[in-house]
C-alpha positions as CSV (number, residue, x, y, z in Angstrom):
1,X,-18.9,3.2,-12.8
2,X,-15.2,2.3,-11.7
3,X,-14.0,1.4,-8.6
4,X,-10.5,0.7,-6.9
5,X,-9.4,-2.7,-7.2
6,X,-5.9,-2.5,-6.2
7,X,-3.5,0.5,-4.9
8,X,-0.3,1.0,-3.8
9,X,0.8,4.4,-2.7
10,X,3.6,6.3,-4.2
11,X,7.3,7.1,-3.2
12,X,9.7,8.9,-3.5
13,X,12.8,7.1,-5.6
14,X,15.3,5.7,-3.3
15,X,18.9,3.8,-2.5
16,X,17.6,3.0,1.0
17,X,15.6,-0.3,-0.5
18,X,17.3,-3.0,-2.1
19,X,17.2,-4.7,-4.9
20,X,14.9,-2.0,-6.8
21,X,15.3,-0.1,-10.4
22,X,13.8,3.5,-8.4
23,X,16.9,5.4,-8.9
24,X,18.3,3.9,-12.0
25,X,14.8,3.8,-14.1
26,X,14.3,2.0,-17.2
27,X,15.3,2.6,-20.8
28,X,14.5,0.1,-23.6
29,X,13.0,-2.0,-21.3
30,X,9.8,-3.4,-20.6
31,X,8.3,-4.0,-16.9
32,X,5.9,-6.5,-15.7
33,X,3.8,-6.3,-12.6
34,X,1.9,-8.5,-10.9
35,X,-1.3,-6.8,-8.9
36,X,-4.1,-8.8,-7.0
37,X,-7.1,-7.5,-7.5
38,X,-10.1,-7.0,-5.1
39,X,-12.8,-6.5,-6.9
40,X,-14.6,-8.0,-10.6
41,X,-15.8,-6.3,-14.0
42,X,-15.3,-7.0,-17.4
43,X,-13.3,-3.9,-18.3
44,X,-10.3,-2.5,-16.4
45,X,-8.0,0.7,-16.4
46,X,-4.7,1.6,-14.5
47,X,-3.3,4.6,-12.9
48,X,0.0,5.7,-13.5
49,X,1.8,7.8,-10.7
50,X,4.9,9.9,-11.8
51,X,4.3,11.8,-8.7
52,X,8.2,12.3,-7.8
53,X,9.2,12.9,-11.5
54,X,11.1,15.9,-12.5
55,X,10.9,15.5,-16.3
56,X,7.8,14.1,-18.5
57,X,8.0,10.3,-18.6
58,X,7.2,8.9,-21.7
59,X,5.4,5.1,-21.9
60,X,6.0,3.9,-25.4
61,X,3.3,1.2,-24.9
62,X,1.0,-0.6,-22.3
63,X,-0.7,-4.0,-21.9
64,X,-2.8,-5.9,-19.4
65,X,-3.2,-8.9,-18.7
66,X,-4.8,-12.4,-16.3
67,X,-1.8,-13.8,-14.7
68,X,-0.1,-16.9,-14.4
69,X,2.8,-18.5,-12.9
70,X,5.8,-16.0,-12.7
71,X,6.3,-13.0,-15.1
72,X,3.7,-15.9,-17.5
73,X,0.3,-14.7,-18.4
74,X,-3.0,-16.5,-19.6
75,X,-2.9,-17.1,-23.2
76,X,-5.0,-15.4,-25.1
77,X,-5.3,-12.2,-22.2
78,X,-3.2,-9.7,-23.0
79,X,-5.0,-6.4,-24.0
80,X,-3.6,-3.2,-25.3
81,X,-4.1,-0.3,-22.9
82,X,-4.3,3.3,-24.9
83,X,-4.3,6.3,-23.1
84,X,-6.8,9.1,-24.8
85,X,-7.2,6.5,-27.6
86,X,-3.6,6.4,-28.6
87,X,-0.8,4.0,-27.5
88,X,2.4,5.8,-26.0
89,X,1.7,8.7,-23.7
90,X,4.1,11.3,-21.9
91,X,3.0,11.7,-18.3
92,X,4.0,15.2,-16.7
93,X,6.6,15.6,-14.3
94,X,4.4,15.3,-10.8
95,X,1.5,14.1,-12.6
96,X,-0.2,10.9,-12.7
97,X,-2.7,9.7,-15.5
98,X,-5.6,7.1,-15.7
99,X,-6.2,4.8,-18.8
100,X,-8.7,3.8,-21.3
101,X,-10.7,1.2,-19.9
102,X,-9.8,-2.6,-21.3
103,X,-12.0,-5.4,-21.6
104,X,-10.8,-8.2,-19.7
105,X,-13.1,-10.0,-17.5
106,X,-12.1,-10.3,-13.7
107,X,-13.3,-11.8,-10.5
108,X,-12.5,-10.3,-6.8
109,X,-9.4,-12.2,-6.0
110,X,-8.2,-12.2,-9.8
111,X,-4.3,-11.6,-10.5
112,X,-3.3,-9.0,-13.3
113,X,-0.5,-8.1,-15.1
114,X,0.2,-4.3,-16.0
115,X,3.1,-4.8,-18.5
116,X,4.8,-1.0,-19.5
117,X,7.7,-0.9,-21.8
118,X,9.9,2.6,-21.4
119,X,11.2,3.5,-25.0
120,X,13.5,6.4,-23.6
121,X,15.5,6.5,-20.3
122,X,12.4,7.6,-17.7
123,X,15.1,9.1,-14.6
124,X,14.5,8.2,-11.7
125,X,11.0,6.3,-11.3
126,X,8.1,6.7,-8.4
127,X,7.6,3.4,-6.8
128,X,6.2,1.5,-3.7
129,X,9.1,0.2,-2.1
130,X,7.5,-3.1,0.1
131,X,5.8,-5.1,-2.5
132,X,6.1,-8.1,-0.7
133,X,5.3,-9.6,-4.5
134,X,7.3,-10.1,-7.8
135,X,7.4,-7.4,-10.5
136,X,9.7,-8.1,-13.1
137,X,11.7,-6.6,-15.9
138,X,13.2,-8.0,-19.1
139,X,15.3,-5.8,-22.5
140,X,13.2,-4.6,-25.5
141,X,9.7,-4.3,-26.2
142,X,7.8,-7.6,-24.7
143,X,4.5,-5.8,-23.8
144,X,2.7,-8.8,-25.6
145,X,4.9,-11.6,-24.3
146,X,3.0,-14.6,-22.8
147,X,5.6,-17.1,-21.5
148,X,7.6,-14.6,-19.3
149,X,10.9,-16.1,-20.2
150,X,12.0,-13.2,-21.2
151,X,12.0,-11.3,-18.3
152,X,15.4,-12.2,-16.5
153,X,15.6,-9.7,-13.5
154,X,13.0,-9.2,-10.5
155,X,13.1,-6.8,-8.0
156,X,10.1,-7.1,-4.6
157,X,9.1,-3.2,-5.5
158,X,6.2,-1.7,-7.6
159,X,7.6,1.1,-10.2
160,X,4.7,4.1,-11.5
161,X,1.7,1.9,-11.4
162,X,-0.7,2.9,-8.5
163,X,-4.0,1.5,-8.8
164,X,-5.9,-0.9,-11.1
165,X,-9.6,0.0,-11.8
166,X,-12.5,-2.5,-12.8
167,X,-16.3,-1.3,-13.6
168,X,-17.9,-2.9,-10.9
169,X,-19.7,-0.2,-9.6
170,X,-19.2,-1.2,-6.4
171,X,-19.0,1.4,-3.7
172,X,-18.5,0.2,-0.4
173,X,-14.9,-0.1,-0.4
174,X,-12.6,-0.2,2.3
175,X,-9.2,1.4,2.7
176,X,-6.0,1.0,5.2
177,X,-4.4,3.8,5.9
178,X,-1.6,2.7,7.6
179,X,2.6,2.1,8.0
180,X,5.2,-1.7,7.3
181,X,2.0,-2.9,9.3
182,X,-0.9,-2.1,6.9
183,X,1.8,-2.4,4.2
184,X,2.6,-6.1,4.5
185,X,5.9,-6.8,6.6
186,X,5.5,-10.1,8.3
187,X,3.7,-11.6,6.1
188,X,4.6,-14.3,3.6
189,X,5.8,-12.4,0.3
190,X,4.2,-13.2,-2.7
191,X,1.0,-15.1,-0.8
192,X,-1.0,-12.0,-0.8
193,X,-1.3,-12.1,2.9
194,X,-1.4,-8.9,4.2
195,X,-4.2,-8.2,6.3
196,X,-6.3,-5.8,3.9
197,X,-6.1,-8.8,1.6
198,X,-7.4,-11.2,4.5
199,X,-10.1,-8.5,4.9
200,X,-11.5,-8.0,1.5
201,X,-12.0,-12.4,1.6
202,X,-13.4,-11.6,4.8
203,X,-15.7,-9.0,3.9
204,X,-16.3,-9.8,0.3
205,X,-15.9,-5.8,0.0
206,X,-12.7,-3.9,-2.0
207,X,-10.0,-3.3,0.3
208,X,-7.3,-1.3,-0.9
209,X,-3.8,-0.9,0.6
210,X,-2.7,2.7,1.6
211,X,0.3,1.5,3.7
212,X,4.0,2.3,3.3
213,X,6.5,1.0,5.5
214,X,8.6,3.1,8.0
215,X,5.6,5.9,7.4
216,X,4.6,8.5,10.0
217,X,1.7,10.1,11.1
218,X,2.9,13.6,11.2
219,X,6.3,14.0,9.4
220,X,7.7,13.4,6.3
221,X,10.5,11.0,5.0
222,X,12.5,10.9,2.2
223,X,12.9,6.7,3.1
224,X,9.0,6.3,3.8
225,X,7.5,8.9,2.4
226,X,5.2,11.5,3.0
227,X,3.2,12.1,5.9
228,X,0.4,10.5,6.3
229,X,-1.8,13.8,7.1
230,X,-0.9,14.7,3.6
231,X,-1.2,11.9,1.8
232,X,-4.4,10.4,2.7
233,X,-5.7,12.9,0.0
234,X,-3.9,11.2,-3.1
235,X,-3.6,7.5,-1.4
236,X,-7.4,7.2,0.0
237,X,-9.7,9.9,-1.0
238,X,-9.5,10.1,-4.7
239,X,-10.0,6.8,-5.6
240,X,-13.3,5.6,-6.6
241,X,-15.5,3.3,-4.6
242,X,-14.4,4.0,-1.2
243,X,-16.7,4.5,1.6
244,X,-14.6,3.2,4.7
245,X,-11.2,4.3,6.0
246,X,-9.3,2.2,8.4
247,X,-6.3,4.3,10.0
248,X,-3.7,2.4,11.8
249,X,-1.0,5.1,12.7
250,X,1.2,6.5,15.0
251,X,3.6,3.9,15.9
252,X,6.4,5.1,13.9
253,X,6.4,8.5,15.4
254,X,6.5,6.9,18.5
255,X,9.4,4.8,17.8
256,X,11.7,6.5,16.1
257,X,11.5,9.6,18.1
258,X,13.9,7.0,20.5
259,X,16.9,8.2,19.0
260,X,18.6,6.4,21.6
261,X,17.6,2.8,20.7
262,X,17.6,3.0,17.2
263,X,20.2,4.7,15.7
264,X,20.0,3.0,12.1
265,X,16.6,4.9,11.7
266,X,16.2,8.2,10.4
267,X,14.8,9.7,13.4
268,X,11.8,12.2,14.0
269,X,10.9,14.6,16.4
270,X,9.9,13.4,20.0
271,X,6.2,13.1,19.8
272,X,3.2,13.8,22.4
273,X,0.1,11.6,22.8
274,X,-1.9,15.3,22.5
275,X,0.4,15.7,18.9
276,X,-0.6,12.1,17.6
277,X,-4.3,13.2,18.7
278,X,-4.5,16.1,16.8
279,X,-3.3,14.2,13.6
280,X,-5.6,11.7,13.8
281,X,-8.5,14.0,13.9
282,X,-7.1,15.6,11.1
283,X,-7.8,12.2,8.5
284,X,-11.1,12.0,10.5
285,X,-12.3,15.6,9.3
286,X,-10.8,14.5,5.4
287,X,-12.7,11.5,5.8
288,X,-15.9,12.7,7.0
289,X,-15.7,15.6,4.6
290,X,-15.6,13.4,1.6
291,X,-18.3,11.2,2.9
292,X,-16.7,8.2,4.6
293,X,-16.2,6.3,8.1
294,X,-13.7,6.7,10.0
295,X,-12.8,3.6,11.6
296,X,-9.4,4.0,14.2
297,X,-7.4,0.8,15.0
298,X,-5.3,1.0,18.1
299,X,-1.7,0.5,17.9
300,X,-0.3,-2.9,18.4
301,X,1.4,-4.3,21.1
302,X,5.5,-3.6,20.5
303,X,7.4,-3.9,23.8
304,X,10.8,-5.5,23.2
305,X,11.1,-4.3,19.7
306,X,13.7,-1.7,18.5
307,X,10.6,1.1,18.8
308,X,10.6,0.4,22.4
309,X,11.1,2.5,25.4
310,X,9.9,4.6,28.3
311,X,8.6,7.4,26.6
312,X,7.1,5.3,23.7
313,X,5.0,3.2,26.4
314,X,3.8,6.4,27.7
315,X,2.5,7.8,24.4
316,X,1.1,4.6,22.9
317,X,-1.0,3.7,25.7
318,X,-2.2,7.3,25.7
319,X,-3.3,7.1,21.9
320,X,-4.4,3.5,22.7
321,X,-7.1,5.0,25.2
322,X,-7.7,8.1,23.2
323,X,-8.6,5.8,19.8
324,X,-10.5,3.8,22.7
325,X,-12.5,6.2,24.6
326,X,-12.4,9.6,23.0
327,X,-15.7,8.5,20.7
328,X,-14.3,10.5,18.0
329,X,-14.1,7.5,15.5
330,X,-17.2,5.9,14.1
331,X,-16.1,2.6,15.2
332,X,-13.1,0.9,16.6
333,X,-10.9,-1.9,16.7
334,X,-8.8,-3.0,19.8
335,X,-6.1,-4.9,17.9
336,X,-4.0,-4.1,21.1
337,X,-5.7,-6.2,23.2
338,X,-6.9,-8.8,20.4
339,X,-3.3,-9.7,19.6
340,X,-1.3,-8.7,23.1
341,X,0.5,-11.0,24.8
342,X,-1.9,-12.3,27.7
343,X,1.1,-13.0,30.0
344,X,3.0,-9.7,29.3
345,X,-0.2,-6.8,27.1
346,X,2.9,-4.5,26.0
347,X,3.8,-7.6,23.7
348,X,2.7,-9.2,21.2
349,X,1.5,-13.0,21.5
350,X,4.1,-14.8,20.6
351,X,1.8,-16.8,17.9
352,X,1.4,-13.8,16.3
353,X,4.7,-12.4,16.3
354,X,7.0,-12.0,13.0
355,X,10.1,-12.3,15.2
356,X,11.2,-8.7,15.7
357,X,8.1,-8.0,18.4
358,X,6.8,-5.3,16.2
359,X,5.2,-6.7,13.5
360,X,2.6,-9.8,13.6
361,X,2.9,-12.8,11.3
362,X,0.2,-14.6,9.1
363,X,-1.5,-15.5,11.7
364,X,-1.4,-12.1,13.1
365,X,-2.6,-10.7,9.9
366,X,-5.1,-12.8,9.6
367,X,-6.6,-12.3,13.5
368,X,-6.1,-8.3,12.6
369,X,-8.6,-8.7,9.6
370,X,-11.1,-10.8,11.2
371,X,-11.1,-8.1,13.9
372,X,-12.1,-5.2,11.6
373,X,-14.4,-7.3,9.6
374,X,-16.6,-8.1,12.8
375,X,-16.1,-3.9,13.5
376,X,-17.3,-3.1,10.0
């Protein structure tokens, strides 16, 4: 039985994020990503996403392999990937497909490669905008390339891959379903410490990364995608090996509905505390309905930060207390109070704090997955 190892959810191509090869695609050219994963097995398989695609995208040719420094792998690791038992695959315009499995042996915590080389010009290409970790892409077919050197541009965005897949028929996964928090921002780039990595060390359990920075609750955005309502479906639900969703949401709602402070964001609608409500009981019931728990993390402290204001106080610390209170989520976690500011609890402690007061830091990541870990 496979489970998730690794996800990250997909997005629409975009000249908001920069550098990244989303709107140009690839032609002749092979790409080399670097994923971490969270779970072992001797065999894995990878997802391909070409959920924003408008024309079949043809992969002329796939490989996997153990990582090592850089675009480098582990001599001796690289394994063909077929799809169907053949090499090169088309995959249909909004479609996604899943490999062959691949033996390659693999510990939680082990670092992959998925190496695709593109043949003919793709169009624009689905990707994950905030890697927050190097993927890398050199001319010509190097699918079986070991030292890297021939990879001469990089670029902190993932491009059609969306989850890896071991056979380690575990099923107690974990998911985050979440916005730039859950996605990474903050912390260091290329460590692997976001918080659902901290976790799965924490727990020993997969943890898988639904996050996508900038997302919302209840709307869509062509920046940061679609909402999350919608999306939990594709991002959370239909990967293997999941039995726990952690929603962390709502804050960008709240935020960029103040037009008036932040007029470099796209913004949304004003938003209620009852409208935020409704939504997250909404994931609960697709949770619950596909047979996991619903764990609901309260929002952050983020007074002083761009998503700041009157209005925004108002609704957050009505969610907060709703998530809180209501009973409607099998468990909690307060990471409001667990990371706020004890001198000022509508900010975040300053050792936990990124610098922009929204987002928390290494530190802060790390207290945030020690938090749900003692709630799981």
């Amino acid at each position: 039985m496979f489970t998730t190892a690794w996800t990250a959810s997909p997005q629409l191509p975009s000249e908001g994020f920069t550098p990244n090869w989303s709107r140009e695609g690839f032609w002749r050219q092979s790409l080399r990503q670097v994923v971490r994963l969270t779970a072992g097995g001797s065999r894995v398989r990878v997802r391909l996403s070409h959920t924003y695609g408008t024309s079949p995208l043809r992969i002329a040719g796939a490989t996997v392999a153990r990582a090592a420094d850089g675009a480098a792998v582990a001599p001796g690791t690289v394994r063909r990937l077929t799809f169907g038992g053949v090499r090169a695959v088309q995959v249909p315009a909004r479609g996604q497909i899943v490999s062959d499995a691949a033996e390659l042996a693999t510990r939680p915590g082990t670092s992959i490669t998925v190496t695709l080389y593109f043949d003919a010009a793709t169009g624009p290409a689905t990707f994950h905008a905030q890697a927050f970790a190097t993927s890398y892409r050199g001319a010509g077919d190097r699918l079986e390339e070991a030292g890297g050197a021939g990879f001469g541009e990089s670029s902190e965005s993932w491009y059609v891959l969306s989850a890896v897949e071991t056979d380690s028929g575990r099923r107690d996964g974990i998911a985050v379903l979440g916005d730039s928090i859950a996605d990474g921002f903050g912390s260091t780039p290329g460590a692997n410490r976001r918080w659902s990595d901290a976790l799965a060390e924490r727990t020993g359990r997969p943890a898988l990364n639904a996050g996508i920075g900038g997302n919302l609750l209840l709307n869509d955005s062509a920046w940061y995608g679609e909402k999350a309502v919608h999306r939990v479906a594709r991002d959370v639900l239909d990967h293997p090996g999941v039995d726990t969703l952690v929603v962390l949401l709502g804050l960008n709602d709240i935020g960029f509905s103040e037009t008036d402070r932040q007029p470099t964001y796209k913004p949304a609608p004003v938003v209620e505390a009852a409208e935020l409500v409704d939504g997250h009981r909404d994931v609960i019931r697709q949770a619950r309905a596909r047979g996991l728990r619903a764990v609901g993390a309260t929002l952050l402290p983020f007074g002083g930060s761009d998503h700041w204001g009157e209005h925004a106080a108002e609704v957050s610390h009505e969610l907060n207390d709703w998530i809180r209170c209501s009973g409607e989520y099998d468990a909690v976690v307060d990471l409001h109070r667990i990371l706020a500011d004890p001198a000022d609890p509508d900010r975040l402690h300053p050792a936990y704090d990124f610098g922009d007061h929204l987002h928390p830091n290494d530190a802060g990541h790390a207290v945030m997955a020690e938090a749900v870990a003692k709630a799981l």
